[in-house]
C-alpha positions in Angstrom: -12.0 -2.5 17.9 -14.7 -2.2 20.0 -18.0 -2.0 18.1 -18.9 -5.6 17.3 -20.4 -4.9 13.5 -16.7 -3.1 12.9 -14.7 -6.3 14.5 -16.2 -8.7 11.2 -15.0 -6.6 8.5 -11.4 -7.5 8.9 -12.2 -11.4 9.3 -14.8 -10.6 6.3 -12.6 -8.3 4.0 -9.2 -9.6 4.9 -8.0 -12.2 2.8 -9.5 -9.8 0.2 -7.8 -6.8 1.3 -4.4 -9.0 0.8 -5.1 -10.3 -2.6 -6.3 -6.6 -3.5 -3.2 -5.3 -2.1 -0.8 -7.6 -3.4 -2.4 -7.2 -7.5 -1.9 -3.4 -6.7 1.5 -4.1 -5.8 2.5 -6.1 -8.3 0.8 -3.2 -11.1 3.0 -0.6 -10.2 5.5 -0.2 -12.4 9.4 -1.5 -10.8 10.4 2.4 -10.0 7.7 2.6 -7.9 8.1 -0.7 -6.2 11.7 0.1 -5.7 11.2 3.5 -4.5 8.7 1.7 -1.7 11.2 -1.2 -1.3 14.1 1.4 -0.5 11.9 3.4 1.7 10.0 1.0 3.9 11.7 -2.3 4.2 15.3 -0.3 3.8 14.6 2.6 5.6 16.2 5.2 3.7 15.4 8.6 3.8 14.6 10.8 0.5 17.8 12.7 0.8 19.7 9.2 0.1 16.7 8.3 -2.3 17.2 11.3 -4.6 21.2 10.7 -4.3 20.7 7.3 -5.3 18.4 8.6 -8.3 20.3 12.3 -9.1 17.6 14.2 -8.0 16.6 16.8 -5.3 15.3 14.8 -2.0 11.6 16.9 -2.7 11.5 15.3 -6.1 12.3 11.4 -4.3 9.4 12.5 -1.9 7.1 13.3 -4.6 7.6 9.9 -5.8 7.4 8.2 -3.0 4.0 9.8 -2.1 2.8 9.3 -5.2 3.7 5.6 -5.2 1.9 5.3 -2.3 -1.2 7.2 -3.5 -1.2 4.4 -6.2 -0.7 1.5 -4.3 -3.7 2.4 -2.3 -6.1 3.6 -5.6 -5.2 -0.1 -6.5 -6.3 -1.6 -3.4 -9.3 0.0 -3.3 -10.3 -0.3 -6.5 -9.1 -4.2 -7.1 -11.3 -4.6 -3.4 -14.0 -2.8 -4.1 -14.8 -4.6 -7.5 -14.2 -7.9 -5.7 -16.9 -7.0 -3.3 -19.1 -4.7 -4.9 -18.9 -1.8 -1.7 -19.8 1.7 -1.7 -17.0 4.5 -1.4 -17.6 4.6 2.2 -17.4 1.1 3.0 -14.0 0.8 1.3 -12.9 3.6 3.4 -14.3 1.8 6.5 -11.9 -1.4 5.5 -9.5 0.4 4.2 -8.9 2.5 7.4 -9.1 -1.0 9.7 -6.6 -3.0 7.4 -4.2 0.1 7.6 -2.2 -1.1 10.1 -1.3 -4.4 8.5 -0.2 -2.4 5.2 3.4 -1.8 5.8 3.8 -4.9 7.4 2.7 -6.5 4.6 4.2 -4.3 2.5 7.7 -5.5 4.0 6.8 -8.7 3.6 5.8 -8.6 0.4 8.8 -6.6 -1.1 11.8 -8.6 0.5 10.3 -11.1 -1.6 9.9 -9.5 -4.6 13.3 -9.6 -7.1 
């Protein structure tokens, strides 16, 4: 990151961001954490995903998205009422913390049961 002012907000935001991340995480219901588990940490694709699930791979993609969608709605919202930031500046974090999201993400759901 070059623009000093941007550089602080993940050393500002970032233990934040995790703990947001992590209660979003643990809120979504199991499919949903399942449906991430199977996709990022085990790398399968939606065609396996709706096999595994007997449905059509468009309808394991749905879910997946949507999954997604709510982990990061959760994040945001759990951050911003931690910090008490505008729309935009949750953007702003949001979009700099991105690339430690599927990391953690990995991370997080080897561990889970």
């Amino acid at each position: 990151i070059d623009d000093p002012d941007l550089r602080v907000l993940p050393e500002t935001y970032g233990d934040g961001f995790k703990a947001a991340f992590q209660g979003a995480l643990a809120a979504l219901p199991e499919r949903d954490r399942l449906l991430l588990r199977l996709s990022v940490v085990d790398g399968m694709g939606v065609d396996a995903i709706g096999a595994l699930h007997g449905v059509h791979k468009a309808t394991a993609a749905r879910w997946i998205a949507k999954a997604r969608e709510d982990l990061a709605d959760g994040t945001r919202t759990r951050l911003g009422e931690r910090f008490r930031l505008s729309r935009t500046e949750l953007e702003s974090i949001t979009r700099l913390c991105r690339s430690q999201v599927d990391v953690s993400l990995v991370r997080l759901l080897r561990k889970s049961p």
